[in-house]
C-alpha positions in Angstrom: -109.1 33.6 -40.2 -105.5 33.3 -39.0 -102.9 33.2 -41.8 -99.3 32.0 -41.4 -96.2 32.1 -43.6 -96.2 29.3 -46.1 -92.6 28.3 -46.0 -90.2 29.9 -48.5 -93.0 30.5 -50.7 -93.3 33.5 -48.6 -97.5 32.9 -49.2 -99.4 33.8 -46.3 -101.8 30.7 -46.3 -104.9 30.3 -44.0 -104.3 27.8 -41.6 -107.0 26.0 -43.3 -107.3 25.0 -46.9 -110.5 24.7 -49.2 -109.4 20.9 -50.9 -111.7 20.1 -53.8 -112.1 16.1 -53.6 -115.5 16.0 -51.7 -117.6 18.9 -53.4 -117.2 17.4 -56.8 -120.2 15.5 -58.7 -117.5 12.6 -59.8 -114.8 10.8 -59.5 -114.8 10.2 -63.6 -113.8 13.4 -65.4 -115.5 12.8 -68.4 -119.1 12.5 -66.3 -121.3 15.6 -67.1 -122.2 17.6 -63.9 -125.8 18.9 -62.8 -126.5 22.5 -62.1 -127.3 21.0 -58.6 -123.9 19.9 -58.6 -122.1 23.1 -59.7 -124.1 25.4 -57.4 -123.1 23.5 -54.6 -119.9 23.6 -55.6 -119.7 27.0 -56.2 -121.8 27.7 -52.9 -118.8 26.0 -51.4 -116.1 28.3 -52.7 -117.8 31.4 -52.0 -118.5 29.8 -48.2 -114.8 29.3 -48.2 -113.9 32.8 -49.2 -116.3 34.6 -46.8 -114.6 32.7 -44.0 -111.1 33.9 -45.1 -110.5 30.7 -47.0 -108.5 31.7 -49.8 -106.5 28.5 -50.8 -108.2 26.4 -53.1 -106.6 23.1 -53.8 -107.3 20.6 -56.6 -106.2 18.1 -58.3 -106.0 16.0 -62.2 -106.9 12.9 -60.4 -110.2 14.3 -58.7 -112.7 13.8 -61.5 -114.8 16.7 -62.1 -113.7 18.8 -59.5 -111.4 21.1 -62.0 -113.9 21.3 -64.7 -116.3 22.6 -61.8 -113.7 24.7 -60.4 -113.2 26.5 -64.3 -117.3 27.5 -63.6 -116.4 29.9 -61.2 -112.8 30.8 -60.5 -111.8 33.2 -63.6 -114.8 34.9 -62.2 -113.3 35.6 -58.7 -110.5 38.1 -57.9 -107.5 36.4 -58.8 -104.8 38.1 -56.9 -106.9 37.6 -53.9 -106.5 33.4 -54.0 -104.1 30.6 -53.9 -104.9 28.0 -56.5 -103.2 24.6 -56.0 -103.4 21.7 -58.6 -101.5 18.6 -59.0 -100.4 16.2 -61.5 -99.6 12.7 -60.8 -95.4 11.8 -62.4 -95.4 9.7 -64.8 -92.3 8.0 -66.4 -92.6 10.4 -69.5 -92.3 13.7 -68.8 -94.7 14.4 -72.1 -97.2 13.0 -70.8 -96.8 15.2 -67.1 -96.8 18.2 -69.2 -99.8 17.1 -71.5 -101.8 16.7 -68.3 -100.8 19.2 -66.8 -102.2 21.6 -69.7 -105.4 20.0 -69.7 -105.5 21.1 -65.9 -105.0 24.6 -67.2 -107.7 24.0 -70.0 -110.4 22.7 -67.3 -109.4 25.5 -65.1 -109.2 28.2 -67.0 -106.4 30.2 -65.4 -102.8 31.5 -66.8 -101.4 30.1 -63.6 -101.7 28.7 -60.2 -99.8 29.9 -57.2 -99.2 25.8 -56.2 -98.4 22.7 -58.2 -97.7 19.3 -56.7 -96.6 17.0 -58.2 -99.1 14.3 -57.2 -98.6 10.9 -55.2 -94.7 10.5 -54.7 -95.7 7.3 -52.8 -93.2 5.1 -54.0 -89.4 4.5 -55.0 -90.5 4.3 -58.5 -92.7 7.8 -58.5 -89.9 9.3 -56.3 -87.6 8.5 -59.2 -89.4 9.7 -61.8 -90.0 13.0 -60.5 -86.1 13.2 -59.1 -84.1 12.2 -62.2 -82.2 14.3 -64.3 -84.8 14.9 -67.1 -87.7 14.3 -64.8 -90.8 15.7 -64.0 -89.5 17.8 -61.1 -87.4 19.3 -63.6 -90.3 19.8 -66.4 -92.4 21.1 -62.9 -89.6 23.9 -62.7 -89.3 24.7 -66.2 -93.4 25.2 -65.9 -92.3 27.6 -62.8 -89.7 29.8 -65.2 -92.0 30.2 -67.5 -94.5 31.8 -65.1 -97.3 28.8 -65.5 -96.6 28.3 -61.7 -95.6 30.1 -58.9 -94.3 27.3 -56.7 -93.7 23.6 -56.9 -94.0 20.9 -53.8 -94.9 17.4 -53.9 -97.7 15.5 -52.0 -97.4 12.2 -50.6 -98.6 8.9 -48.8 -95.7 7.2 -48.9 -93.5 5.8 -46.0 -91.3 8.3 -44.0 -88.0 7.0 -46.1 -89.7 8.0 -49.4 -90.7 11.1 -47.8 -87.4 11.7 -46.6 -85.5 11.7 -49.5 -88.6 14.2 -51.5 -87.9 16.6 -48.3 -84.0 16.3 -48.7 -83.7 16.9 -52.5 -83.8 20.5 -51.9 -86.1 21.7 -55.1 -89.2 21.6 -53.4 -90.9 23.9 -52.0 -93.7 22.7 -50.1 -95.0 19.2 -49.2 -98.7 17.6 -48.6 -98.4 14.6 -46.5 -100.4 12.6 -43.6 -100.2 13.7 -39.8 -102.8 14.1 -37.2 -103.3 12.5 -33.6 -104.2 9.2 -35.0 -101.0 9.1 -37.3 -97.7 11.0 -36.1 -95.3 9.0 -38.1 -94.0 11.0 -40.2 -93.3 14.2 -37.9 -89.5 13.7 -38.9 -90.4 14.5 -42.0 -92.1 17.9 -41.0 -89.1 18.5 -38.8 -86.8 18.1 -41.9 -89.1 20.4 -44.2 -89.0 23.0 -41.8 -85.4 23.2 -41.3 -85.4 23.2 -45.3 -88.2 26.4 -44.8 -90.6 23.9 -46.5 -94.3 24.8 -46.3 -96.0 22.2 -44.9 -100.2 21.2 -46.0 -102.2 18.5 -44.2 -103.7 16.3 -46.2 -107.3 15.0 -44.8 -106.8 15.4 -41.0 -110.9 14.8 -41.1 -111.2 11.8 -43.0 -108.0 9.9 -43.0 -107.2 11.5 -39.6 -109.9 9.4 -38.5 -113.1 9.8 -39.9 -114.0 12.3 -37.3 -117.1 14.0 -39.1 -118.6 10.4 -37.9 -116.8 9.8 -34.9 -117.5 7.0 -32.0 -119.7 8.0 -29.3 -116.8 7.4 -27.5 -113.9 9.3 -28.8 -116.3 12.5 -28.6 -116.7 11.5 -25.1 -112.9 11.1 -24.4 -112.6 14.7 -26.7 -115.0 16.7 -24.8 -115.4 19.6 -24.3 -113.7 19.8 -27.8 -115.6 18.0 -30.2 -113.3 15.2 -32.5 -112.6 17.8 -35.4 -112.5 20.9 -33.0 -109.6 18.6 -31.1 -107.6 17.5 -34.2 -107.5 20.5 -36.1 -106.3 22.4 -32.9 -103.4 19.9 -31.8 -102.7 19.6 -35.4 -102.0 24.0 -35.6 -100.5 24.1 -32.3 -97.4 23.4 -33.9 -96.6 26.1 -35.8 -94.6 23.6 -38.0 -97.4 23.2 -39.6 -99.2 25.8 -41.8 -102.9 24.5 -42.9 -105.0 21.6 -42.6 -107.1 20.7 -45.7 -110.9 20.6 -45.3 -112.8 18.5 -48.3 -115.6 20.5 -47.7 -118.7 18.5 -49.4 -121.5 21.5 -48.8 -120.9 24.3 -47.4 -121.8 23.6 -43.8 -118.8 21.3 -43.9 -116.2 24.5 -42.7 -118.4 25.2 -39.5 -117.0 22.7 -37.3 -113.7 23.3 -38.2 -113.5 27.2 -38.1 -114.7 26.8 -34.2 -111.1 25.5 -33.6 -109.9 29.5 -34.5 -110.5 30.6 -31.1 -108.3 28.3 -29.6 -105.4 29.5 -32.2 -105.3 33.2 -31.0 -101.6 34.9 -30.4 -101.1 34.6 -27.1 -103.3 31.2 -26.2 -101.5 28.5 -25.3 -102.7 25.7 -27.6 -100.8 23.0 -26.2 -101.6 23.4 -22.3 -105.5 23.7 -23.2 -105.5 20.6 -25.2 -103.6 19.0 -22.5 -106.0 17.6 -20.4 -107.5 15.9 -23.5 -104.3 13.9 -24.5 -103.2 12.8 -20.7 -106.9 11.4 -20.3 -106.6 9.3 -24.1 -103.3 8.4 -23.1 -104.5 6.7 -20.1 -107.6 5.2 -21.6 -105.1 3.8 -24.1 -102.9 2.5 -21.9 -105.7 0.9 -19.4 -107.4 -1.2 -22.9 -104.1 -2.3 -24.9 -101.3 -2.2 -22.1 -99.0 0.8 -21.1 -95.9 -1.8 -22.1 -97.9 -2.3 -25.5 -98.6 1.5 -26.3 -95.1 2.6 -25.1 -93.4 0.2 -27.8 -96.1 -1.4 -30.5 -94.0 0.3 -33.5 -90.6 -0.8 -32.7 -89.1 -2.9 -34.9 -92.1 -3.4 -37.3 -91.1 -5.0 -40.6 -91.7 -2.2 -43.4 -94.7 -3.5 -45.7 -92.8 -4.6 -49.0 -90.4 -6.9 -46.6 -93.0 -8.0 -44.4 -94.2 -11.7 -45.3 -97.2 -12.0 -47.5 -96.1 -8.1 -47.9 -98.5 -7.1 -44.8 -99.2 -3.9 -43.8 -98.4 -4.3 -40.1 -97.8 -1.2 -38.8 -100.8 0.2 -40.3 -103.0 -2.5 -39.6 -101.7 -2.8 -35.3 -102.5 1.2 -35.6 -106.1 1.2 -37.0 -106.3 -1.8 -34.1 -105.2 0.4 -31.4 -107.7 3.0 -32.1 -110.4 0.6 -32.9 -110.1 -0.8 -29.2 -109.5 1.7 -27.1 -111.9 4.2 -28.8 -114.7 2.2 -30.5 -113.0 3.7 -34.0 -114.4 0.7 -35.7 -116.2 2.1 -38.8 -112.6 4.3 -39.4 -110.8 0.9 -38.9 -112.9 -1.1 -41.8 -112.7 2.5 -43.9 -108.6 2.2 -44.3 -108.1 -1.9 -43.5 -110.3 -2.8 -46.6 -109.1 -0.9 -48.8 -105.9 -2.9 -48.5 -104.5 -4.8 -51.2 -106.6 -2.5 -53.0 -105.0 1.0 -52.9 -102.2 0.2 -55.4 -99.5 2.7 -54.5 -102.1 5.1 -52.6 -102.3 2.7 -49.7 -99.9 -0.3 -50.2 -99.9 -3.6 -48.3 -102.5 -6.2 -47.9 -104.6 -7.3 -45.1 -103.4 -9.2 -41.8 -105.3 -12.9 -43.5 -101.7 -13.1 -46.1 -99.9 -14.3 -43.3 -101.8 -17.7 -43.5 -98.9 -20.1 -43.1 -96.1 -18.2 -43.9 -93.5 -18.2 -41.1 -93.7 -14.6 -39.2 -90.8 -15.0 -36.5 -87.6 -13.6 -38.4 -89.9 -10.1 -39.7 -90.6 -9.7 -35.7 -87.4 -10.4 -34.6 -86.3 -6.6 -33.7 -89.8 -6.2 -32.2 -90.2 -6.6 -28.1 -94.0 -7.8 -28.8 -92.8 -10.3 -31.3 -95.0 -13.4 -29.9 -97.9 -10.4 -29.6 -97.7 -9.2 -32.6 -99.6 -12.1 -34.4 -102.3 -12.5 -32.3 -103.1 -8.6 -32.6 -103.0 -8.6 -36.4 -105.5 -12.1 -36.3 -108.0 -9.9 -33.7 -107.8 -7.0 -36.2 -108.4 -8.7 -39.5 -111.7 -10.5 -37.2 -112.3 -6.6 -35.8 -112.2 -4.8 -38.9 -113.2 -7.1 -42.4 -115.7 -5.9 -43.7 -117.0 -5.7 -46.9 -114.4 -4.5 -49.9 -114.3 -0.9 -50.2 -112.8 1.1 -53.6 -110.9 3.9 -53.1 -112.1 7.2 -53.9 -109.8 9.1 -56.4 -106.1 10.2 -55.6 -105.1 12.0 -52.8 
């Protein structure tokens, strides 16, 4: 395993993280588990640790998974992991301390090394963890009084929201979203680690494109890296960023993933070996949407609570994009239907809210404004599928 220097936490964190949303038996904490279940799980934790995997990451929002976790970590060498939960703000502070003591309870541990406060995703949840009296600052009394070692934040909000989280100064490490598919919010990583922020991936696998199921095309356009094997290694090749997050379901789940290691060596240069790769999607890219379109698609975008009928736009044109040019079609319907479903988790609603409102004065800083509704039309046709719930919080 290759470790690196978790920000000012001074951790040295393995570049990938063992996250505890897939091995669990439920998303509803008060279900009872199986034996099957908890053997799995805990088959999954010992993989993890044999590989070098020693950062274990949970959350309050991921059903069983901490009551599972309380099976077997007090029975593991404690000084030899990194334990990470998080608790979703609330506008009481109470009630963020009274769940994060049943964490504890579930968990059965004096401490964890990480706590997060979960899903800033919002002005409002940026507020209430910010304000004087607020969660961060219950977070940090938590930290004084040796119940955690370090306090960050995890988030899928928009970059501005992210922004202002990185820019308060008090954290110390942030979970966000960036992978191939999704670089928005690299300004945010760039701010973080001039703040010595450490910085965790959240779902590179999954969110980052549902590449444990990938098109037979985008492993075509990958090769001779498989989808996972590409992401995870463009992902560490900046050494801005300290570990990916793999929701390990079994076991087998690390083995794709760890095959990106030799790639990561000292001395290998990352970037010029994945090279090849990214010139030859960039030109497939540009040959199915347009190199004027691919160049400048974002620009000028209406943000989704101003956008008419309050539209995700620049997510939907993205899970477009990769639907056409790289058959992405069953990651496409994952994210577009759960819109207008995600609450603040994934915010917006689907392209079909625009049905006769007027769209013109939203576009007007985009150069693709007579484009732009035509493309959100083709993706609500592409990608409607059947309504999907979202799993948990993260």
């Amino acid at each position: 395993m290759l470790y690196r220097r978790f920000g000012r936490t001074e951790l040295r964190m393995p570049v990938f993280s063992c996250g505890g949303m897939r091995y669990q038996q439920s998303w509803n904490d008060k279900d009872k588990f199986t034996d099957e279940s908890q053997r799995n799980l805990e088959a999954c934790i010992r993989r993890s640790l044999e590989l070098g995997i020693n950062h274990i990451e949970t959350a309050r929002g991921y059903g069983t998974s901490e009551e599972q976790l309380g099976h077997i970590l007090p029975k593991l060498p404690r000084q030899e992991m990194i334990v990470q939960t998080k608790v979703g703000p609330s506008k009481d502070p109470k009630e963020f301390l009274k769940t994060f003591e049943k964490s504890m309870s579930l968990l059965k541990l004096d401490y964890v090394d990480l706590f997060s406060l979960h899903g800033i995703n919002n002005e409002e949840r940026l507020q209430w963890s910010l304000r004087e009296g607020g969660c961060l600052e219950a977070a940090l009394e938590l930290k004084r009084q040796g119940r955690v070692r370090h306090v960050g934040f995890s988030t899928h909000a928009g970059l501005p929201v992210i922004m202002d989280a990185v820019k308060d100064g008090r954290f110390e490490y942030v979970n966000l979203h960036w992978y191939y598919v999704f670089q928005a919010n690299w300004p945010a990583i760039e701010e973080a680690t001039r703040r010595d922020m450490g910085v965790f991936i959240i779902s590179p696998s999954d969110k980052g494109g549902k590449l444990y199921a990938p098109s037979k095309k985008l492993v075509e356009f990958t090769a001779p890296f498989s989808p996972i094997e590409f992401n995870d290694a463009w992902c560490l090749a900046r050494p801005q960023i300290h570990t990916l997050s793999i929701g390990a379901a079994r076991p087998t789940d690390f083995d794709e993933h760890v095959k990106a290691l030799k790639h990561l060596v000292p001395g290998a240069d990352t970037r010029a070996l994945l090279a090849p790769v990214e010139a030859r999607m960039r030109a497939e890219m540009e040959r199915v949407l347009g190199r004027d379109w691919c160049e400048s698609w974002h620009v000028g975008l209406p943000e989704w609570s101003k956008a008419p009928g309050q539209v995700n736009v620049y997510e939907i044109l993205r899970l477009r994009n990769f639907a056409k040019a790289f058959d992405m079609l069953e990651y496409g319907k994952m994210r577009y239907n759960l819109l207008g479903k995600g609450d603040h988790w994934f915010p917006g609603n689907q392209a079909d809210k625009l049905a006769g409102l007027d769209f013109a004065a939203a576009l007007a800083g985009s150069p693709h404004q007579a484009a732009v509704p035509s493309a959100l039309a083709e993706a609500h046709a592409l990608l409607k599928a059947e309504d999907v719930k979202r799993l948990g919080s993260h």
